[in-house]
Phi, psi and omega in degrees: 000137166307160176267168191250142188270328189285333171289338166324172176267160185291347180258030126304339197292308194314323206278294199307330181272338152303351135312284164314296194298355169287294224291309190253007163077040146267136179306135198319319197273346150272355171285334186260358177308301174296354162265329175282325174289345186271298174002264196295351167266359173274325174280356169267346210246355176254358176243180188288330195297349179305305181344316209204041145227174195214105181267134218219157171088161194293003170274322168313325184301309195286320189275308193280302213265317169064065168243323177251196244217003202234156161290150165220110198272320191265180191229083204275160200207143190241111176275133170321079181013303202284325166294339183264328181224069186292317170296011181256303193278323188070238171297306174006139150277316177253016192052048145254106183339156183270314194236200213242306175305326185277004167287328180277340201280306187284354171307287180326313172299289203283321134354310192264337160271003197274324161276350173281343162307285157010275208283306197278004195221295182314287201272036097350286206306298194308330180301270168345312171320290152351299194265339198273331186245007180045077132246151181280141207164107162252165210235116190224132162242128218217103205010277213262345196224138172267145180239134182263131164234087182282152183262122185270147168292332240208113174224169207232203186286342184104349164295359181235073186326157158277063200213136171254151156206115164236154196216125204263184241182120186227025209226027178185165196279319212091356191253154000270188189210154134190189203264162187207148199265112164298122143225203164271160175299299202306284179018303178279007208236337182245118199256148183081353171222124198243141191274146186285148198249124179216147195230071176284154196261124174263093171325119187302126175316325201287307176303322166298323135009265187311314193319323207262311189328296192303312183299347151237014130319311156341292171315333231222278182311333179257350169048064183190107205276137179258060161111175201260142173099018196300329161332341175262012157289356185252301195295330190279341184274302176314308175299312174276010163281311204286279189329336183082012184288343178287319144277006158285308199299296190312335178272349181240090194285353183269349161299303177296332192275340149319294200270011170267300163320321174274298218275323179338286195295320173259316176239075186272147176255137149240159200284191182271340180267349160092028162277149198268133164300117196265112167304302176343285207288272175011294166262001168222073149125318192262019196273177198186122227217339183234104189295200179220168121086246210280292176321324183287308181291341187287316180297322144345296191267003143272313179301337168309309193307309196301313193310293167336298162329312188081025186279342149268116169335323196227148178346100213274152149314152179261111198349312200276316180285009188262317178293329168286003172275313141339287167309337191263329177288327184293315179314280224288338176267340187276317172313283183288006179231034192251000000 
C-alpha cells in the first residue's frame, strides 16, 4: 500500500517534495503548501457541512477548473445565505435584500452568526480531521476565517506563510455552482505516495469572472491596493480570457447583471474623489480593468513581489503585457455589454 504523504516523517515529506520540485520545477513550499489547501477541502467537503458551501476564487480556478497559471494559497468559501439565514432570506428568488435598510438588517445577522459558524460548525470538522489522522497542525480562528498553521519541510522566501487560511463568506447563495475533482500539484511526480483528493461543489468559473472584473473596477476607481497579492486578480482575468471563459462571462448578461445587483447591495463602494461606485455601468458598457498614476506603481510592485516569489507557475508576462492584456478584455467587454 502507498504511504499517505501528510503521515510521512518530515524528511520523506521533505524527500518527496523535493522530487516534485525537480521533476515539476515548482518550489517545494508551495507544493506542500497546496497539500494543506487540498486537504482541508476534503475535510469540509467530507462532513454535512459540504451541503452549503461553495468554493469560490482564484484557488478554484487554478485547483478545480486549472485555468490560471499562479499558486493561490488561500481558501475562499460561501456558506449559503439561505442556510445561515433562512429566516431572514425566505423565499428569495436571488436571496437579495429589497431594500437598503433590510441589507443592513441582514448584513448585521450575517456578521453576527457567521463566526459563531465558524467556531461550533467549521473548525470542529477541521479539528476532528486533525487529530484523526495525527497531523501536526494547529487551529486559530480570527471571526470569518479560520486559519491551519501547519509545521512546515519545506520554505520559501517568506511571502508565502506555512498558514492555509480559509475565509468564509455568508452574503450569497454561490451559484452557480457543481462539483469538481480536486487534486495536489506534487501528486503527479511522486510514484508511491498518496496525496489528499477533494471533490468541493464549485462556483462556475464564468461568475468568478465577473467577481473579479468588479473587484478590480473597485480598484481602478479607488486607486488603492486592499493587502498584498492583490495582483493576481489581473493575472487571474488574463487567464481566463486565454481558456474562453472570459467570453463565455461576457456573453452572458444576465450573469454580470446578477453579479452587479448582489455587490450594489452587499457591497457599495466609493471612488476615490467619495463618489458611490456604479456596478451596473460596470457590466453595461463602463468597466475599467487598468488603474492609473499612483494605483498603476502600487500594482507594479505587488505583482513584481508575486513574480519574485514564484507564485507563477510558469514563465510569468511582463507587467506592461499583462495590462495591454487586460486593456483589450476591457474594449471587449465594454463593447458586448453596452
Amino acid at each position: 500500500m502507498a504511504d499517505a504523504f501528510l503521515r510521512l516523517s518530515a524528511q520523506d515529506r521533505r524527500d518527496a517534495l523535493g522530487v516534485a520540485a525537480d521533476r515539476s520545477g515548482r518550489p517545494a513550499h508551495l507544493l506542500e503548501k497546496d497539500v494543506w489547501v487540498v486537504w482541508a477541502l476534503a475535510a469540509l467537503y467530507g462532513s454535512a457541512l459540504g451541503e452549503h458551501l461553495v468554493f469560490k476564487g482564484g484557488t478554484s480556478l487554478s485547483k478545480a477548473y486549472k485555468v490560471i497559471r499562479r499558486f493561490s494559497e488561500d481558501v475562499d468559501l460561501t456558506y449559503d445565505i439561505r442556510a445561515i439565514a433562512p429566516d431572514l432570506v425566505g423565499a428569495s428568488g436571488e436571496a437579495l435584500p429589497k431594500t437598503r435598510s433590510e441589507e443592513r438588517r441582514w448584513s448585521s445577522e450575517v456578521r453576527r452568526r457567521l463566526p459563531e459558524w465558524v467556531a461550533n460548525a467549521a473548525q470542529p470538522v477541521i479539528a476532528s480531521a486533525l487529530t484523526a489522522e495525527h497531523l501536526a497542525a494547529t487551529l486559530r480562528i480570527e471571526g470569518e476565517k479560520l486559519f491551519i498553521d501547519y509545521e512546515a519541510t519545506a520554505t520559501g522566501s517568506g511571502y508565502v506563510a506555512p498558514i492555509v487560511m480559509l475565509e468564509f463568506g455568508a452574503r450569497s447563495t454561490g451559484e452557480p455552482a457543481s462539483l469538481r475533482d480536486v487534486v495536489c500539484d506534487a501528486a503527479e511526480f511522486v510514484e508511491g505516495v498518496v496525496f489528499p483528493t477533494a471533490r468541493p461543489r464549485t462556483m462556475h468559473a464564468e461568475r468568478t469572472f465577473w467577481e473579479k472584473a468588479t473587484a478590480i473596477h473597485v480598484f481602478c476607481l479607488q486607486e488603492r491596493l486592499r493587502g498584498d497579492r492583490f495582483a493576481r486578480h489581473w493575472h487571474d482575468v488574463a487567464r481566463l480570457d486565454e481558456a474562453g471563459i472570459a467570453a463565455a462571462a461576457i456573453a452572458d448578461r444576465d450573469l454580470g447583471l446578477a453579479v452587479a445587483r448582489h455587490k450594489s447591495m452587499f457591497f457599495a463602494e466609493k471612488a476615490a474623489h467619495r463618489s458611490p461606485i456604479d456596478y451596473m455601468a460596470a457590466v453595461s458598457g463602463g468597466l475599467r480593468l487598468v488603474p492609473a498614476g499612483d494605483g498603476l506603481t502600487a500594482l507594479e510592485q505587488d505583482y513584481a513581489r508575486m513574480v519574485e516569489d514564484g507564485l507563477l507557475l510558469e514563465d510569468a508576462e511582463s507587467f506592461d503585457a499583462l495590462m495591454a492584456h487586460c486593456a483589450d478584455v476591457t474594449a471587449r467587454a465594454n463593447v458586448a455589454s453596452k
